[in-house]
PQR file with spaces between the fields and no chain letter, atoms N, CA, C, O and H, PARSE charges and radii, in Angstrom:
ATOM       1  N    UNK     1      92.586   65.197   90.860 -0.4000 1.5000
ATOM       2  CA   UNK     1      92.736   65.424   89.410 -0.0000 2.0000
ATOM       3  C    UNK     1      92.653   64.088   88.663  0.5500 1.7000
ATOM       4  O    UNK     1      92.058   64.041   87.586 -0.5500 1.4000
ATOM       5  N    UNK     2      93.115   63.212   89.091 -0.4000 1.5000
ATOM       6  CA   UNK     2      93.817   61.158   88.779 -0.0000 2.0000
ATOM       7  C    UNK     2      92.319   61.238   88.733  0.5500 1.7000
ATOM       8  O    UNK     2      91.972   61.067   87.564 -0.5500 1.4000
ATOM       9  H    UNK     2      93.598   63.250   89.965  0.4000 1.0000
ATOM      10  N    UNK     3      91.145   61.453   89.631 -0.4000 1.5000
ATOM      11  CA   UNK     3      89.878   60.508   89.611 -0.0000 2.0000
ATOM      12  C    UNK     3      89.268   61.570   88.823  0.5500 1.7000
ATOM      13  O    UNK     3      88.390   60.898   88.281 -0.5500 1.4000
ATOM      14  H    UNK     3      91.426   61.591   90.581  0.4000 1.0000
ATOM      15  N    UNK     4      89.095   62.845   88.336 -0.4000 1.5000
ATOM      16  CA   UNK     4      88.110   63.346   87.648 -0.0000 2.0000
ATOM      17  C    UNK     4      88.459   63.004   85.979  0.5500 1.7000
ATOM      18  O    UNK     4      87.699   62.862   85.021 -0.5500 1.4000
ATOM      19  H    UNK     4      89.808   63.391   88.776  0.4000 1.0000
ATOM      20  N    UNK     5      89.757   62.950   86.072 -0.4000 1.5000
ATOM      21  CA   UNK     5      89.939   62.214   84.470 -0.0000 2.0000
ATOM      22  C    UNK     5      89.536   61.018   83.993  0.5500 1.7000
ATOM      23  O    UNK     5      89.340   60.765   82.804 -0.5500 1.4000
ATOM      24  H    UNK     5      90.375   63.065   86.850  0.4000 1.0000
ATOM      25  N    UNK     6      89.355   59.967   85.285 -0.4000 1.5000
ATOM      26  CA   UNK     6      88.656   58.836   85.437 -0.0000 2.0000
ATOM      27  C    UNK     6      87.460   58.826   85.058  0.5500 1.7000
ATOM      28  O    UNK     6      87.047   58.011   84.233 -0.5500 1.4000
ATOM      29  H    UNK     6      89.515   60.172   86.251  0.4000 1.0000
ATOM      30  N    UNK     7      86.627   59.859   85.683 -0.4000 1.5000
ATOM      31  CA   UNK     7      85.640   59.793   85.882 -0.0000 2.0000
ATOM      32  C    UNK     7      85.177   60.213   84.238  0.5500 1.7000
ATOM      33  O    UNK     7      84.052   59.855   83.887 -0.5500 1.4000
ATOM      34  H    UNK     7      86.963   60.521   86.353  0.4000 1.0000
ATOM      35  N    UNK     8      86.074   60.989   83.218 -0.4000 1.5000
ATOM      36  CA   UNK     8      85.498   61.567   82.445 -0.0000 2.0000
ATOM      37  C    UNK     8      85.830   60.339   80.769  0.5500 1.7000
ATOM      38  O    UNK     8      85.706   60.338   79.545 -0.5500 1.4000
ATOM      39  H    UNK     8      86.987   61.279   83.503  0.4000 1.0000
ATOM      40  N    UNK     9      86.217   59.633   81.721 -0.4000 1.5000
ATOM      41  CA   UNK     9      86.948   58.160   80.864 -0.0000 2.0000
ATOM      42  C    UNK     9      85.901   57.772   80.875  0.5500 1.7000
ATOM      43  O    UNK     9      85.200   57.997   79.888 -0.5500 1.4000
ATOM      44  H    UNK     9      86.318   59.635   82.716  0.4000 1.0000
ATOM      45  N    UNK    10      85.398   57.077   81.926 -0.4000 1.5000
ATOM      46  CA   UNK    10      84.121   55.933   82.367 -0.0000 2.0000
ATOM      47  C    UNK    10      82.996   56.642   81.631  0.5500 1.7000
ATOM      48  O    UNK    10      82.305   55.965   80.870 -0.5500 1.4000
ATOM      49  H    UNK    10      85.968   56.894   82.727  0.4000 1.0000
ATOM      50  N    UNK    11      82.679   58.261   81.817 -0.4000 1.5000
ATOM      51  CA   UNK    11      81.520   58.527   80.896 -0.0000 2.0000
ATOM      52  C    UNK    11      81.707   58.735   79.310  0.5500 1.7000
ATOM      53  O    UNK    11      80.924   58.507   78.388 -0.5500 1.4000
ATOM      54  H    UNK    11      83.240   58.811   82.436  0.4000 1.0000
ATOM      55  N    UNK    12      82.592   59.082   79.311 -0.4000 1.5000
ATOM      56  CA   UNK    12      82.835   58.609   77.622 -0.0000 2.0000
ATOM      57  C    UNK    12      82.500   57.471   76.914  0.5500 1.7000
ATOM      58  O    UNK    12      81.889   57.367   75.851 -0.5500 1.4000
ATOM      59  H    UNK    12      83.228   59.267   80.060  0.4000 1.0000
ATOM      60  N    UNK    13      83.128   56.368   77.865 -0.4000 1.5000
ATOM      61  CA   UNK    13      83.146   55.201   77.614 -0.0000 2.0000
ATOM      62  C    UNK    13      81.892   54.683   77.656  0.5500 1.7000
ATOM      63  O    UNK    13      81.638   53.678   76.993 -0.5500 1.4000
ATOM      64  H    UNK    13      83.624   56.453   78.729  0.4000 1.0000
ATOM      65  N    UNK    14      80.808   55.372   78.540 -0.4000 1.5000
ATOM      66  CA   UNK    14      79.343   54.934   78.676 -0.0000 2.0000
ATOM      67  C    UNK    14      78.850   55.523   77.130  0.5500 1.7000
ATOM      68  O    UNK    14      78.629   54.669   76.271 -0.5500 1.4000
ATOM      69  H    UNK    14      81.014   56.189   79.078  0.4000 1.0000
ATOM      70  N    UNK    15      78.716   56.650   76.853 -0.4000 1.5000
ATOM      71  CA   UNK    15      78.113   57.214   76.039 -0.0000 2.0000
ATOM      72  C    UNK    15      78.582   56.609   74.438  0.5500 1.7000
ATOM      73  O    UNK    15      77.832   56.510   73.466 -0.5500 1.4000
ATOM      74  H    UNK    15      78.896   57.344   77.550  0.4000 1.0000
ATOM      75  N    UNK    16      79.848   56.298   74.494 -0.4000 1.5000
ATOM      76  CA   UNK    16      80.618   55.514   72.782 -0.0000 2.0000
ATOM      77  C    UNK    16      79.346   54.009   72.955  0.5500 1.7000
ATOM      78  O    UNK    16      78.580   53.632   72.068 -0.5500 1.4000
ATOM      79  H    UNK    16      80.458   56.378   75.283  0.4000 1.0000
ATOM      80  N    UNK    17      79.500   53.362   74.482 -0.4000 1.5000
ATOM      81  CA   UNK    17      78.539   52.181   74.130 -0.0000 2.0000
ATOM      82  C    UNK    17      76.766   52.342   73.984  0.5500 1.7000
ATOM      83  O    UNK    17      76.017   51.444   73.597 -0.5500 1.4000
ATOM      84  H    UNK    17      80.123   53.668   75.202  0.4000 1.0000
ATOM      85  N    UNK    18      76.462   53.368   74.296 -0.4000 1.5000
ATOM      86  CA   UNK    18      75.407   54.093   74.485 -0.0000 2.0000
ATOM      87  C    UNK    18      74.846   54.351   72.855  0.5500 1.7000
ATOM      88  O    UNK    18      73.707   54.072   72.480 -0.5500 1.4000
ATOM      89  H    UNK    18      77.070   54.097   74.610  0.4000 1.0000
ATOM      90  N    UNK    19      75.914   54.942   72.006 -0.4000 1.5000
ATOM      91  CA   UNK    19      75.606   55.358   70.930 -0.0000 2.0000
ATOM      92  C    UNK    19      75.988   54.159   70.040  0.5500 1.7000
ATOM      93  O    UNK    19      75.804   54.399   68.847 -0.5500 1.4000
ATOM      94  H    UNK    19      76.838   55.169   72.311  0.4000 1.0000
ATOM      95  N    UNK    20      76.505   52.846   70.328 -0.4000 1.5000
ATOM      96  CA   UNK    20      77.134   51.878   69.631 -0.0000 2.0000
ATOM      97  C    UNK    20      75.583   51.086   69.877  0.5500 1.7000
ATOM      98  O    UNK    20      75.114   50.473   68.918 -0.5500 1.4000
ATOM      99  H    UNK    20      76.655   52.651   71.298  0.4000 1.0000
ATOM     100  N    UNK    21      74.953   51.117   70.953 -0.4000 1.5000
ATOM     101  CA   UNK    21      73.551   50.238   70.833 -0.0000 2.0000
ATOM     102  C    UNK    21      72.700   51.029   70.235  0.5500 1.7000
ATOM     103  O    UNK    21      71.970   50.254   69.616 -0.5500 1.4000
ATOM     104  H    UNK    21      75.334   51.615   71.732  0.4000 1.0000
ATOM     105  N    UNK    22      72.295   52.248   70.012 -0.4000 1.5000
ATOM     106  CA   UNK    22      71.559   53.081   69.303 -0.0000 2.0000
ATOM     107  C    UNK    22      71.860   52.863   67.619  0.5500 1.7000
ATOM     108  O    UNK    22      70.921   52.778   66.827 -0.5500 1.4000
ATOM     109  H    UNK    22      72.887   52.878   70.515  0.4000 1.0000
ATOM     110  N    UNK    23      73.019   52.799   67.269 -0.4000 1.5000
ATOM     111  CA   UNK    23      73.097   52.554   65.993 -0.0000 2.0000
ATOM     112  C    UNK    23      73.022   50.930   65.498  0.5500 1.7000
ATOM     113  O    UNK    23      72.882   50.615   64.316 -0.5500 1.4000
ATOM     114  H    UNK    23      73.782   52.868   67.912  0.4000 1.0000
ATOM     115  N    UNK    24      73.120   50.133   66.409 -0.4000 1.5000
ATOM     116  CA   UNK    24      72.753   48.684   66.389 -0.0000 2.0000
ATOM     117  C    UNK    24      71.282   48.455   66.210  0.5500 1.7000
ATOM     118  O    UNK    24      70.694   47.746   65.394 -0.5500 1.4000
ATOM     119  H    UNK    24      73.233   50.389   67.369  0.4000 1.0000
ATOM     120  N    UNK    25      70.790   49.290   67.250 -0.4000 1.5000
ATOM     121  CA   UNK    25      69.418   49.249   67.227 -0.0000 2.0000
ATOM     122  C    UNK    25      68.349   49.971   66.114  0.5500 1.7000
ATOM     123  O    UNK    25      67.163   49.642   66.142 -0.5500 1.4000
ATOM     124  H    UNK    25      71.268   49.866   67.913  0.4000 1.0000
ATOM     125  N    UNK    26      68.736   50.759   65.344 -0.4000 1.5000
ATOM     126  CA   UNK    26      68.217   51.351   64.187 -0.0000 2.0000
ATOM     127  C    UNK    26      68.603   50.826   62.867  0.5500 1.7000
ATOM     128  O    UNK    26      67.960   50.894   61.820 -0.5500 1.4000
ATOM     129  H    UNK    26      69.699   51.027   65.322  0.4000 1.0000
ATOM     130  N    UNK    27      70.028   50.166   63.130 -0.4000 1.5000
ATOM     131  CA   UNK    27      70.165   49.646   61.657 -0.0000 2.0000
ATOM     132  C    UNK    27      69.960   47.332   62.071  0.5500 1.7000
ATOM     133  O    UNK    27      70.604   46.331   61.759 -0.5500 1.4000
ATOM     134  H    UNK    27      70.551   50.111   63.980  0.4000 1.0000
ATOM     135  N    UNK    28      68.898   47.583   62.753 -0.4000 1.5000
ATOM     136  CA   UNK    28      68.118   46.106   62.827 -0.0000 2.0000
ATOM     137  C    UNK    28      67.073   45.490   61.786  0.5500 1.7000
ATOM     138  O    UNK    28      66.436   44.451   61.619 -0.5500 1.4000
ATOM     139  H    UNK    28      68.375   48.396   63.007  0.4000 1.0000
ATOM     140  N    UNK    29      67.282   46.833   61.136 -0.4000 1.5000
ATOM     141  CA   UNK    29      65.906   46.634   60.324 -0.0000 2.0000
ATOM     142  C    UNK    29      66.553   45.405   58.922  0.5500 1.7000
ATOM     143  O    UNK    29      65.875   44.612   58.270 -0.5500 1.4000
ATOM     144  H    UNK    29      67.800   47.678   61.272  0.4000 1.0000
ATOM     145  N    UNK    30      68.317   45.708   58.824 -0.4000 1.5000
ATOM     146  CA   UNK    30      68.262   44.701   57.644 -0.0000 2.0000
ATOM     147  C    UNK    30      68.990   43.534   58.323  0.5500 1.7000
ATOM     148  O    UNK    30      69.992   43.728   59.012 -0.5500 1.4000
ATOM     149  H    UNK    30      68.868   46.353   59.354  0.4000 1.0000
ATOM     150  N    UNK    31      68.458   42.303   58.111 -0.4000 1.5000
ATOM     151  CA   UNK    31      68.939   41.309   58.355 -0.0000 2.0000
ATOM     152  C    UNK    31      70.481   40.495   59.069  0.5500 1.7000
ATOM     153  O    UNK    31      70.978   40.190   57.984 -0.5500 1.4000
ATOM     154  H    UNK    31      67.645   42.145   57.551  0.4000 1.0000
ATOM     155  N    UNK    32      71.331   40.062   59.936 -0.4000 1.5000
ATOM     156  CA   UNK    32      72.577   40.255   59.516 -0.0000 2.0000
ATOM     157  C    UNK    32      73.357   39.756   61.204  0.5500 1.7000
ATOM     158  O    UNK    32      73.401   40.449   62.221 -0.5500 1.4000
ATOM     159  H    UNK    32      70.927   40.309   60.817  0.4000 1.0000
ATOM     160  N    UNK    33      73.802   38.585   61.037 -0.4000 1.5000
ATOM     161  CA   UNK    33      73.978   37.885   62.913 -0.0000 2.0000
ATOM     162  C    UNK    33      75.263   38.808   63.269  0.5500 1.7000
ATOM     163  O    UNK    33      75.799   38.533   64.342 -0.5500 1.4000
ATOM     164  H    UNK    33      73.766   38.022   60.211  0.4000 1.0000
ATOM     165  N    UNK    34      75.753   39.721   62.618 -0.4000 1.5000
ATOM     166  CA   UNK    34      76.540   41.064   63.018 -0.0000 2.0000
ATOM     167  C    UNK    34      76.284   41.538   64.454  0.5500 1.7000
ATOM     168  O    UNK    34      77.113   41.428   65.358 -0.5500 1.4000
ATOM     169  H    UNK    34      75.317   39.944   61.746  0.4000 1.0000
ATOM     170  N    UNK    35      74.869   42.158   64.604 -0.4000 1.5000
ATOM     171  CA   UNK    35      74.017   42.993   65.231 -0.0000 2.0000
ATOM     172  C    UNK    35      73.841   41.729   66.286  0.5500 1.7000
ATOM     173  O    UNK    35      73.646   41.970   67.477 -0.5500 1.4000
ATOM     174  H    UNK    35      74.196   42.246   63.870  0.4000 1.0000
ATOM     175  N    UNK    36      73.913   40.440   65.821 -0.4000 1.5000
ATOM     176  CA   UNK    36      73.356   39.409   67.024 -0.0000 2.0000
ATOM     177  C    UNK    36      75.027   39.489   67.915  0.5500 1.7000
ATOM     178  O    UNK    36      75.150   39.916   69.064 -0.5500 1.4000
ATOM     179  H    UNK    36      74.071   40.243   64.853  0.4000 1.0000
ATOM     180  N    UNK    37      76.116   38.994   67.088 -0.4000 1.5000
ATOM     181  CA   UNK    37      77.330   39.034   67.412 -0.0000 2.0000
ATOM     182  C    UNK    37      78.108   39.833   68.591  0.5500 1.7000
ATOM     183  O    UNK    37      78.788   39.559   69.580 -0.5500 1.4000
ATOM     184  H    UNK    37      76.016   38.648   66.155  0.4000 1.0000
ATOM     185  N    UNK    38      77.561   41.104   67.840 -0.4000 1.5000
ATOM     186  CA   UNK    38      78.132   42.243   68.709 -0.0000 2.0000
ATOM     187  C    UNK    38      77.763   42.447   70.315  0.5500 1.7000
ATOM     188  O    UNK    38      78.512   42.498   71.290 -0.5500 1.4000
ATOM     189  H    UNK    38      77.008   41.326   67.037  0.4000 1.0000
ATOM     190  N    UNK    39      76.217   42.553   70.205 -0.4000 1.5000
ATOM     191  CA   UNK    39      75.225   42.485   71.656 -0.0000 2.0000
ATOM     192  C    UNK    39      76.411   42.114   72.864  0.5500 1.7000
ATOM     193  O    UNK    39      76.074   41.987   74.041 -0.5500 1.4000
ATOM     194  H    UNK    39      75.608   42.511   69.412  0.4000 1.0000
């Protein structure tokens, strides 16, 4: 039970950074060492 909650941590946790470079990556278009920062 301990490792499937784990397991459902780690993919969460993939997919929040997953969707955190997707929105990095679309809002590149305006200028801003934010987007360099974050990477």
């Amino acid at each position: 039970m301990m490792r499937r909650s784990l397991q459902m941590l780690v993919l969460m946790l993939l997919v929040m950074v997953l969707v955190r470079h997707l929105a990095a990556t679309t809002s590149g278009s305006k200028p801003g060492p934010d987007t360099a920062s974050d990477a």
